[in-house]
N, C-alpha and C positions, 0 to 999 in steps of 0.2 A: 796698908802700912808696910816700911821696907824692912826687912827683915837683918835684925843687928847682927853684925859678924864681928870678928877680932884677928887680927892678924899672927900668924906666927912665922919665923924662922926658924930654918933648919940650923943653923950655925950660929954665932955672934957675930954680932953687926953695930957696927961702930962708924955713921954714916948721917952725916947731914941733910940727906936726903929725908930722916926721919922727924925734921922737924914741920916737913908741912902738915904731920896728921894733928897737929895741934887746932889746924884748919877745921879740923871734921869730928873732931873731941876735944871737948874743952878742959875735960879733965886732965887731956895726956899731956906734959909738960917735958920736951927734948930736952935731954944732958948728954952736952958735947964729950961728958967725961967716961960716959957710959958703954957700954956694947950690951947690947940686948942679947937676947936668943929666946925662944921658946914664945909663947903666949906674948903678945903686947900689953894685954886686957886695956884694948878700948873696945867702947861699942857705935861703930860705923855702920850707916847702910850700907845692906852690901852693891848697890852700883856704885857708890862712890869708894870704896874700898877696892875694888875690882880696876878703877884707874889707876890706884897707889898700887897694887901688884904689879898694873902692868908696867910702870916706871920704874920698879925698884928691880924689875926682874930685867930689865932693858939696860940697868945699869949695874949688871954682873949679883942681884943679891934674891939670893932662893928664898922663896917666900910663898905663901898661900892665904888664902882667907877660909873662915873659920866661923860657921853660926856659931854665935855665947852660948847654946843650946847644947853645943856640943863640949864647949870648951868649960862651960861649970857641970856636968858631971863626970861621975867617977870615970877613970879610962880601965880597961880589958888589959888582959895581958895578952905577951904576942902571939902566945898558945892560942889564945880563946878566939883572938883575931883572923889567925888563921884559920883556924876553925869554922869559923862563921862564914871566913871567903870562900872556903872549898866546899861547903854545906848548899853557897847561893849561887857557886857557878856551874856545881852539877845540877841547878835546875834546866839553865839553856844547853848542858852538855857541853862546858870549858874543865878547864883544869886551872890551876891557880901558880903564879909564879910569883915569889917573892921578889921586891927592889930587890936591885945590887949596891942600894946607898945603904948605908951602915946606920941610919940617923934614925931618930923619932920623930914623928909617930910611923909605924913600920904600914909601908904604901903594899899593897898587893894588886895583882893584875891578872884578868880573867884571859885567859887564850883557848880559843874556839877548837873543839877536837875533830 
């Protein structure tokens, strides 16, 4: 079975491009009047959801997919976040560097010492 994801943007997005996920959830209903941001909350396989990023991101709009696994529990703060990234990359012997995006959910990145 494929594993449900949910889409989030980093920004608001006001884009008719969002009306094809109606295709892939039946519950998700496009409003031309709307701008999203943040969680979509549908639940898409993630192969098929994995195409709708690559389209929306082809056509200028930051986006990622997201297991519901991740997206219905509580979220960490960005203390604890960091935390946890500097904890897991001095296991291979990285150090940790924060985005330079200003946005949530706050992305970190391993660099090899």
């Amino acid at each position: 079975m494929q594993k449900k994801c949910d889409l989030y943007f980093y920004g608001a997005v006001k884009s008719a491009r969002l009306k094809f996920i109606e295709l892939f959830d039946k519950n998700f209903v496009y409003d031309s009047e709307k701008s999203y941001v943040g969680f979509l909350h549908v639940n898409v396989d993630r192969i098929k959801l994995v195409s709708v990023v690559s389209d929306l991101r082809r056509n200028g709009i930051a986006c990622f997919n997201v297991p519901i696994a991740y997206r219905d529990h509580e979220t960490i703060s960005m203390e604890t976040a960091l935390d946890l990234a500097t904890e897991h990359a001095k296991t291979f012997g990285a150090t940790v560097a924060i985005s330079i995006r200003h946005q949530k959910p706050p992305l970190f990145f391993g660099l090899l010492t």
